[in-house]
C-alpha positions as a Markdown table, in Angstrom:
| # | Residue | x | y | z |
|---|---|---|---|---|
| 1 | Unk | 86.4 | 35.4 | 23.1 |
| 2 | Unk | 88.4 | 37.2 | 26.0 |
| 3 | Unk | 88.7 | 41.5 | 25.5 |
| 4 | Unk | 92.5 | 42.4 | 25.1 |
| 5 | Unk | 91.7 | 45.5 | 27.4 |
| 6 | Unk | 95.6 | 46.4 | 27.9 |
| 7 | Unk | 95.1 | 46.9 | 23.3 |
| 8 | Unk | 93.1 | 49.5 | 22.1 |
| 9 | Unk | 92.9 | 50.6 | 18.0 |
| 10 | Unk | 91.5 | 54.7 | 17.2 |
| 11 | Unk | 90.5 | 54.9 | 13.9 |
| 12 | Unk | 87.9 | 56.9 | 12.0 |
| 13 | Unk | 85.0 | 55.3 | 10.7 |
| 14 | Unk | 85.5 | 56.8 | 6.7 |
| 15 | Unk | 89.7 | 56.3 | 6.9 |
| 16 | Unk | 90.4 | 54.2 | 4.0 |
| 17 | Unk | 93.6 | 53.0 | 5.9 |
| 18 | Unk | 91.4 | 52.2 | 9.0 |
| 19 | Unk | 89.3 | 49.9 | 6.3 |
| 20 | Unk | 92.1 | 48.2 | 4.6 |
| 21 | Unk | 93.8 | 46.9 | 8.2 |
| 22 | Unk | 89.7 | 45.6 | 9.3 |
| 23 | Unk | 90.4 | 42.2 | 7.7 |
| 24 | Unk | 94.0 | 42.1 | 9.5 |
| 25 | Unk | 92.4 | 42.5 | 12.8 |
| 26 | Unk | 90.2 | 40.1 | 12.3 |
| 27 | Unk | 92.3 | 37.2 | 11.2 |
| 28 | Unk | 94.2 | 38.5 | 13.9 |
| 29 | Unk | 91.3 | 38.3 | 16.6 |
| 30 | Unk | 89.9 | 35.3 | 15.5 |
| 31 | Unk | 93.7 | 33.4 | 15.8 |
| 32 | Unk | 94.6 | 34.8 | 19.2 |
| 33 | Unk | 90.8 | 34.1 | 20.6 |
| 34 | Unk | 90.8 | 38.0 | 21.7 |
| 35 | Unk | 88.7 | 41.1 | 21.1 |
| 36 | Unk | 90.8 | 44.6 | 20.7 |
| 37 | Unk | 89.0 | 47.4 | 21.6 |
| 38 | Unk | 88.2 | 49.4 | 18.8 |
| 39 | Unk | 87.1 | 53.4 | 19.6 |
| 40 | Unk | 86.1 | 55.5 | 16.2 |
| 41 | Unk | 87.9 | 58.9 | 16.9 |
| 42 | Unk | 86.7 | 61.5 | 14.5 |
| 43 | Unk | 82.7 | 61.2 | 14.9 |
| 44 | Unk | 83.0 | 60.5 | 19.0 |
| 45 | Unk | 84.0 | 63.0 | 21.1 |
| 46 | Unk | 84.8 | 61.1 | 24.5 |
| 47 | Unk | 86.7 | 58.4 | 22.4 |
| 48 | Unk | 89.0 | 61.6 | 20.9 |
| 49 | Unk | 89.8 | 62.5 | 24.7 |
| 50 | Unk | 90.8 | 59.1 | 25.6 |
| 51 | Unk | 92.8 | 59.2 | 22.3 |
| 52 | Unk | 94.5 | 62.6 | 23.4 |
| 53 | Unk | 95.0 | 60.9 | 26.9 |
| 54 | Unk | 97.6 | 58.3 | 24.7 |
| 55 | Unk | 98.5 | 61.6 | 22.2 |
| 56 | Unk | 102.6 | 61.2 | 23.3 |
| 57 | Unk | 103.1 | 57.8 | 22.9 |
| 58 | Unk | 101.0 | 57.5 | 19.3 |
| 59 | Unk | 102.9 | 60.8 | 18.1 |
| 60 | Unk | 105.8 | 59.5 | 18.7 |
| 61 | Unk | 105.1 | 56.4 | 16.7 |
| 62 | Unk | 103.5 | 58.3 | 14.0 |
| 63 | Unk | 106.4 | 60.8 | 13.5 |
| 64 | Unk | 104.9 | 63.7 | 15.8 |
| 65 | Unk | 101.4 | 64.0 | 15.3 |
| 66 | Unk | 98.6 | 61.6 | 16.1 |
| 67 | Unk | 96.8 | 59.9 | 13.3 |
| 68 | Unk | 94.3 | 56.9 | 13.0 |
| 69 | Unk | 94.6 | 53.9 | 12.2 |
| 70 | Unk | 96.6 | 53.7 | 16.0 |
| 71 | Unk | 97.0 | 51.0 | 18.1 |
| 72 | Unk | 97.7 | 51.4 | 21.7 |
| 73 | Unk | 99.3 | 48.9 | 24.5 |
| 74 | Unk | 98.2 | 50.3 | 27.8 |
| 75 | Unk | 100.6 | 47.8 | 29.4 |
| 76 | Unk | 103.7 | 48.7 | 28.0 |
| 77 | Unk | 103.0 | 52.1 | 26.8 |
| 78 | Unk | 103.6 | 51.8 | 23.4 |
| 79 | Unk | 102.1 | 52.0 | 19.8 |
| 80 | Unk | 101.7 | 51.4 | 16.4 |
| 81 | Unk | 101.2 | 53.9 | 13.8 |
| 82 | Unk | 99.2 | 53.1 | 10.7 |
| 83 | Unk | 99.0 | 50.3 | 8.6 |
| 84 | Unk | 101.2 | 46.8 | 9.8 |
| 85 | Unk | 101.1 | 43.9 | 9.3 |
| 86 | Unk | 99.8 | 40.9 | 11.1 |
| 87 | Unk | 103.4 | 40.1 | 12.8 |
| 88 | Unk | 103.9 | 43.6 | 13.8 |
| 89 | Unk | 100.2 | 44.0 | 15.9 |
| 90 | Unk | 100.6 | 40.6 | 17.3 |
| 91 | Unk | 104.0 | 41.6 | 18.7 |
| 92 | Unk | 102.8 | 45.2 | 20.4 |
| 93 | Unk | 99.3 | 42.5 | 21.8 |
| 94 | Unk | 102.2 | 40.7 | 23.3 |
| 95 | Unk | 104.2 | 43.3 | 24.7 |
| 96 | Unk | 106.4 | 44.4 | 21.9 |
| 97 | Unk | 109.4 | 46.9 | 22.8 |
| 98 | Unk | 108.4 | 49.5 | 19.6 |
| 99 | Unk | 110.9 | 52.0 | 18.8 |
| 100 | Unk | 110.5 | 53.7 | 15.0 |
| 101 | Unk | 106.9 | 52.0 | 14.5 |
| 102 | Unk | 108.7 | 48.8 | 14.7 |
| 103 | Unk | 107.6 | 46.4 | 17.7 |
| 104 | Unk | 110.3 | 43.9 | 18.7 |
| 105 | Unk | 110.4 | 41.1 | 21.7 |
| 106 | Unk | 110.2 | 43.1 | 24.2 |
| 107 | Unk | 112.4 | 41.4 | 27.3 |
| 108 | Unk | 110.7 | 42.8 | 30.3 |
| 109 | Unk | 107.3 | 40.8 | 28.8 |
| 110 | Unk | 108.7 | 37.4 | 27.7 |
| 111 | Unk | 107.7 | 34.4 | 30.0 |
């Protein structure tokens, strides 16, 4: 399984919303033969740094603050806020344009 390095997820290890989206990721993983890189924000404090180091882009997807479960492009600069949906992580893997915690086809990516 290749590492998706350009994706990461924060989450907290006791966030019930973190939980409910593991099986997503999976499924998710396990289709697209990747690994995202998952750091565990509220018990590690050189994962909350890296976290603040992405603070503008997942406040702006998450309405101003940051929050966990967050998922991070590193290519495109852009991220998910909470709980989604298969389609809507798959799309921000893939380069994504997300605007309003929405991730759409984002032209600059598509081959």
């Amino acid at each position: 399984m290749k590492k998706a390095d350009h994706i990461i997820e924060f989450y907290g290890e006791t966030c019930p919303h973190c939980i409910s989206i593991r099986p997503i990721i999976e499924s998710l993983e396990k289709e697209l033969g990747l690994e995202i890189r998952k750091l565990e924000v509220w018990n590690d404090a050189d994962n909350q740094k890296l976290m603040e180091e992405y603070s503008e882009i997942i406040s702006e997807a998450c309405g101003g603050f940051a929050a966990v479960p967050s998922f991070v492009n590193t290519k495109t600069r852009q991220a998910l806020c909470g709980v989604h949906d298969k389609a809507d992580i798959q799309k921000l893997i893939e380069g994504g344009d997300c605007k309003d915690n929405v991730c759409m086809p984002h032209s600059k990516m598509q081959k």
